[in-house]
N, C-alpha and C positions, 0 to 999 in steps of 0.2 A: 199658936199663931202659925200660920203658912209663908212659905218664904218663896217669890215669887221667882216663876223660872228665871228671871232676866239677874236676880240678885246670884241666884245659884252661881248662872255662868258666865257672869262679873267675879263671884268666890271664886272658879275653879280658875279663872283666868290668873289670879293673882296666886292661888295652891302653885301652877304649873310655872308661871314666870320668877317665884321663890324656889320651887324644883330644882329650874334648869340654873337659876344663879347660883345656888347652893352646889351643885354638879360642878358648873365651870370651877369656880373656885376650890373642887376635892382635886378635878382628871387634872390631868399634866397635860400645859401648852403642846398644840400640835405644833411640830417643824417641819419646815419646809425642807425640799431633800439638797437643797443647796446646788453647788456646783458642781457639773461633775469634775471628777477626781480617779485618774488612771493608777490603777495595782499594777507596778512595772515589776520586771523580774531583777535579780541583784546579780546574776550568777548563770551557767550554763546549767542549763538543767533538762530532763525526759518528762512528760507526764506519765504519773505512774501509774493512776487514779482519776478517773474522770469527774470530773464535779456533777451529774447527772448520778445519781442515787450513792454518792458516796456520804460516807456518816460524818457527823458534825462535833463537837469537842461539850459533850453535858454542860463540864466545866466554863464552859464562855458561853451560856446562854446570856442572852440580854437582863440583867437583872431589874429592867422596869417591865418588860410586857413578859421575861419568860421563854423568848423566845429564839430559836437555835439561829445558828446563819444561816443568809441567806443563798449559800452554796457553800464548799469545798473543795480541793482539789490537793492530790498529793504528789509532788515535784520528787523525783530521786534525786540526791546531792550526797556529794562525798563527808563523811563526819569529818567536823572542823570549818567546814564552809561556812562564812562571817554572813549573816542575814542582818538585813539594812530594810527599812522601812521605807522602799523606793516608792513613792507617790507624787504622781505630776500632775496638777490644776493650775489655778489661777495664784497669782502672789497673794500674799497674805492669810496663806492655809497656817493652822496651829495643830502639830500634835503631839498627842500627850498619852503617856501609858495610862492605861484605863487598868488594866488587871495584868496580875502576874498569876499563875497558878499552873499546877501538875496537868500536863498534856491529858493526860488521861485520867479517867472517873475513879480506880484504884489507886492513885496519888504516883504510878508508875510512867514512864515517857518522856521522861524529861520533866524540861517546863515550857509555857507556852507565856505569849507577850500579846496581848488586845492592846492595840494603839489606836486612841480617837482619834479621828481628824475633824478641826473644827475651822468656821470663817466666823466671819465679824456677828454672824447671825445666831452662831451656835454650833452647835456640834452636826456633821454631815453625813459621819459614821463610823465605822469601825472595820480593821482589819487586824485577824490573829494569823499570830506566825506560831507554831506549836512543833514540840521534839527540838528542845534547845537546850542547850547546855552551857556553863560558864554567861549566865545572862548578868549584862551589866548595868540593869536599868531596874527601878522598882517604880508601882504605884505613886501615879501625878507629876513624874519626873516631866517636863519638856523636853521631847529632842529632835533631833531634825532626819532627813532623807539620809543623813550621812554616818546618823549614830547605828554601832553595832550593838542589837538589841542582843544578840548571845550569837554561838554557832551553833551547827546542825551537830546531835546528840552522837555519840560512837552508840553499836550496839552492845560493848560491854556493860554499859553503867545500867542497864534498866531490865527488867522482868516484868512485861505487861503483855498482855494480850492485845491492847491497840497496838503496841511498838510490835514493827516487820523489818526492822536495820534500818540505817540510817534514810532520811529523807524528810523533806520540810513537808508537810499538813498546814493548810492557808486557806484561811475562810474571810469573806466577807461578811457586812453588813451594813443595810440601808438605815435610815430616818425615816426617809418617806417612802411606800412603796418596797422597791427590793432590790439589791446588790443583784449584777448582772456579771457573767462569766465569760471569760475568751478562750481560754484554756486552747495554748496554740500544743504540739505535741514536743513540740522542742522549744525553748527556751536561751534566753542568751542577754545579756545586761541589756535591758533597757527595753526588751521584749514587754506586751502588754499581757497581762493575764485576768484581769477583771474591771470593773469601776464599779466606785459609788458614786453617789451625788444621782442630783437629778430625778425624773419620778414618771419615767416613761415605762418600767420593767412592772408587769401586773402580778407576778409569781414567783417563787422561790425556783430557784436551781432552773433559769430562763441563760441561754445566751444575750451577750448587747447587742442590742439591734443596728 
């Protein structure tokens, strides 16, 4: 028996609309990139390191897409400098340690601190502070702009090939689109040095426009 075109692509319509329902229901909701959200500085500091081709932490890649941050930049700071999770938006920001783990890909460098920031919508993104030492915060903890997530590493304690002496390594990361850099050359509390949120940035390692 033959099956007429019209049944065919009545079948396929209903193959493809099973397809895509079966898809929505595997991929993970897309988020919107929220609000933006200012990376301020804690501390006086030099850039060391440009966030335009500097390298990113293996260790903090995104573990849903895989994917590195969306820039870098490395501040000189004297060891023992208290690093604080200075981030200024909108009231009602949440953030939470996302990950604690070895700055560097041989378990050497310290350690480093991913802290989410989230609003009522979800999570907006993420920022690591990396080359820390004495960190006093673990995985899921809640803490605010004011918790001391560790201080910056002495160079006695570590033998690594990313570790160059003391200095904070600071990376973004977006939700939607891509974490945008400011990376002023000096630094000083309250100095801005990157943001997330929002979804105006089209490429990785882009200044804020």
């Amino acid at each position: 028996m033959r099956i007429r075109p019209a049944a065919l692509a009545v079948a396929a319509l209903a193959t493809t609309a099973a397809t895509t329902a079966s898809s929505a229901l595997l991929a993970p909701a897309a988020h919107a990139g929220g609000p933006p959200v200012t990376i301020e500085a804690d501390y006086d500091a030099t850039l060391t390191s440009h966030p335009v081709g500097h390298h990113t932490a293996n260790n903090f890649r995104d573990a849903e897409t895989g994917y590195p941050g969306d820039w870098s930049a490395d501040y000189g700071l004297a060891a023992g400098t208290p690093v604080r999770p200075r981030l200024s938006g909108p009231d009602g920001l949440t953030l939470t340690v996302a990950k604690v783990a070895p700055a560097c890909t041989n378990g050497g460098g310290g350690q480093g601190v991913q802290v989410s920031v989230g609003d009522a919508s979800g999570e907006i993104g993420r920022v690591a502070y990396l080359h820390l030492e004495d960190v006093t915060v673990a995985e899921g903890d809640t803490v605010s702009t004011d918790t001391v997530l560790g201080v910056v590493g002495g160079d006695i304690a570590y033998d690594s090939s990313c570790w160059t002496g003391p200095h904070l390594h600071l990376e973004g990361f977006n939700r939607s689109d891509y974490s945008c850099f400011i990376a002023p050359e000096t630094a000083a509390p309250g100095t801005p040095l990157g943001r997330i949120g929002g979804s105006d940035v089209q490429q990785r390692e882009t200044a804020c426009p």
